[in-house]
N, C-alpha and C positions, 0 to 999 in steps of 0.2 A: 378822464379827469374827475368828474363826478364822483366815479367809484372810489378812486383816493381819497377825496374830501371825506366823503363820508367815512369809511375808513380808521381819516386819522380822527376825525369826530369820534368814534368810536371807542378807537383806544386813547384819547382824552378825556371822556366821561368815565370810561372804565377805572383808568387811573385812580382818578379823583374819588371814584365809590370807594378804590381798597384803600385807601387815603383815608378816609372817612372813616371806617371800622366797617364798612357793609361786611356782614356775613364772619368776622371775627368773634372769636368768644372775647369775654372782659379779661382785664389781667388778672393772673395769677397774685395769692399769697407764696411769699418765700421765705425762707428761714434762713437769718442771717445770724454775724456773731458779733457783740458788741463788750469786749473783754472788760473787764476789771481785775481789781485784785484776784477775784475769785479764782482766777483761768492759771494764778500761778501753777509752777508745777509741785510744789510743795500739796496742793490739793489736790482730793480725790478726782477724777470726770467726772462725775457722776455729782459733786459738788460746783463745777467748775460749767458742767452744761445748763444745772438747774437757772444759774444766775445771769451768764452771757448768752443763751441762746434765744434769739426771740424772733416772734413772727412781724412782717413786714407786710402791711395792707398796700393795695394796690397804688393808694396816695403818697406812699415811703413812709409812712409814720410807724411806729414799733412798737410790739406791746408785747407781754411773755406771753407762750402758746398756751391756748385755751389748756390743754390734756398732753403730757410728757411722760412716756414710758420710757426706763432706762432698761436696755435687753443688755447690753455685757460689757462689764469692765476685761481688758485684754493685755498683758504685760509680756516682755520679749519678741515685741515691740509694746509701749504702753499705748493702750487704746482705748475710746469708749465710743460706743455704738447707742444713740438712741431714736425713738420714735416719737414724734407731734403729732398732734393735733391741732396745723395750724387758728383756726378759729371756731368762734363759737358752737356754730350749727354746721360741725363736722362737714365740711364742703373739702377743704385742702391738708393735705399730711404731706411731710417730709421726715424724711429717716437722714441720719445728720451721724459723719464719723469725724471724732476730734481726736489730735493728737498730739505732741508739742514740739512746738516750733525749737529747730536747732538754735536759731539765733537766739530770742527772745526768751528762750524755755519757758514759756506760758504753755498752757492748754489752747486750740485752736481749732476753729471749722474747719476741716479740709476737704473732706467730701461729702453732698449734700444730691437727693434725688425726690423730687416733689412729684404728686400728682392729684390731681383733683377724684373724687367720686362722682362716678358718670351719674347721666339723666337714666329713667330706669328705662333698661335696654337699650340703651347708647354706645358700650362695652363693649368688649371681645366678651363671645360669650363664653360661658364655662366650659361647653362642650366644644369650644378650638383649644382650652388652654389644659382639656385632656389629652388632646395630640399631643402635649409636652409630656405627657409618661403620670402625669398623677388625674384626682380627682376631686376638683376643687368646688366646693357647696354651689349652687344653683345659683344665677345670677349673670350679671355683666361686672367687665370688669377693666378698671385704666390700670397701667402699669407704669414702672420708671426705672431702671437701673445704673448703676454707678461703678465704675473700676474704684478698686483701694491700692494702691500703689505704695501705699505706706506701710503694709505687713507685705514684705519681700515674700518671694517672688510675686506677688499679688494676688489681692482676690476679687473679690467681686460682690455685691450687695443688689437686691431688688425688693421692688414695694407692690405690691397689688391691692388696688381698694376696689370693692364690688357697690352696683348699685344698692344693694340691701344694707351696706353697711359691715361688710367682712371687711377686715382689714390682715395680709399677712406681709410678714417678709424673712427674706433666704436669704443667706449669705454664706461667703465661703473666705475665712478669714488666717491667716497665717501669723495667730496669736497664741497665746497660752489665758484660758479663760477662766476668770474665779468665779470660784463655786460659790452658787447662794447660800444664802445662813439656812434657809430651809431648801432642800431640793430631796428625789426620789432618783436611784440609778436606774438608770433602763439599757438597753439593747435595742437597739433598730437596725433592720438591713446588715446583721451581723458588725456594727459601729459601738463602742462604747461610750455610754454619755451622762448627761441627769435632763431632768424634767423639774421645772417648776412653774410657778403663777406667780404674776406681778397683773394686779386688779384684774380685768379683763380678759389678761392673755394668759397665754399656756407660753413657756418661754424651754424651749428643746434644743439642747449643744451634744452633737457627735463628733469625738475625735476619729478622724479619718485613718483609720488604721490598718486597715484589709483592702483585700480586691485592688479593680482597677484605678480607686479613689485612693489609697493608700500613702499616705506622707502628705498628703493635699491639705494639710493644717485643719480647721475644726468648722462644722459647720453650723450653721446658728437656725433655728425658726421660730418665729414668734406669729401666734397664729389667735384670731378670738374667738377658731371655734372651737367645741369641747375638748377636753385632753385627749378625752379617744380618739376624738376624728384625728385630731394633733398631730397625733403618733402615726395616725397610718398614712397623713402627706409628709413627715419628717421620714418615714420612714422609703416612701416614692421619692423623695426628693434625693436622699444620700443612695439610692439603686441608680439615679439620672440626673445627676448633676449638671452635665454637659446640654443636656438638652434643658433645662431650667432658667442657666445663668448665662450671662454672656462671658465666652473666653477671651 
């Protein structure tokens, strides 16, 4: 009888610690969408996410994300894919795909994949996320990914932030993607594509057109480390896709 008491004493204290927050992290920032005009569909995404998308502090309050990168406007199906900087001091990103609602024909959040930047060496480290086929700069590192259901047959999107502050992401999208005003053609892993910069990043789209990848719609990397390195994970990533992204 003793032994029971104690026990259920036990798992009542326990209770009440995870109750408590013992041993949780704090919540997350999110990125939500809060429309106006802007989201019509008469506008660009890329004009429609600058204005509706915004970061969501722990307390619910909502401010525009500190840093927004737009990586690709997408049509046949119309699409736009970009990346935040939830707040200030770089702790939280989400990568955010809008598209527009049948009903309403606005502009719309419909898939959104968040992750924090790990404590340093708190991460998967670089050297398990080379078992995935590429080789990703020195560090730790959170990930997140997300189905896209909205470019038929689907695709798929993921985010990596390293302790040190790399940030990439990979996607694999079943759009027709426009060309930057400035961009450079390249070849990777036998894929035809371009290459450009938007601040920061190295922004790299191959149409999937050979091999085993072949008809798999186009694939996206936005990377912030140098164009070279760029090219030679876009170029591991479209040889291993499978092992990359979730199917």
């Amino acid at each position: 009888m003793f032994c029971r008491k104690v026990s259920s004493v036990f798992l009542i204290v326990a209770s009440l610690l995870l109750l408590a927050g013992c041993g949780v992290s704090s919540p997350a920032w999110a990125l939500v969408w809060s429309p106006s005009n802007s989201a019509l569909q008469t506008n660009s995404p890329q004009a429609a996410y600058a204005a509706c998308a915004y970061a969501q502090r722990p307390d619910g309050t909502l401010l525009h994300p500190a840093e927004s990168v737009w990586l690709a406007t997408g049509s046949n199906p119309p699409l736009g894919l970009a990346l935040s900087q939830l707040d200030a001091t770089g702790q939280f990103f989400s990568v955010g795909v809008i598209s527009i609602d049948p009903g309403s024909r606005w502009w719309t959040l419909t898939d959104t994949a968040s992750t924090d930047r790990p404590a340093p060496g708190a991460g998967v480290p670089a050297s398990q996320e080379e078992g995935k086929a590429w080789t990703l700069p020195p560090g730790s590192y959170n990930s997140a990914s997300i189905d896209v259901p909205d470019t038929q047959p689907g695709g798929s999107v993921q985010l990596w932030v390293s302790d040190t502050g790399q940030v990439f992401v990979l996607a694999r999208l079943y759009t027709t993607l426009a060309l930057p005003t400035d961009h450079t053609a390249v070849t990777l892993s036998g894929q035809p594509g371009w290459l450009s910069t938007q601040g920061r990043f190295t922004l790299i789209a191959l149409t999937l057109e050979h091999g085993i990848y072949g008809g798999l719609g186009t694939l996206l990397f936005a990377s912030t480390a140098a164009p070279s390195r760029s090219q030679v994970l876009a170029a591991q990533a479209a040889a291993h896709l499978n092992d990359l992204l979730p199917s």
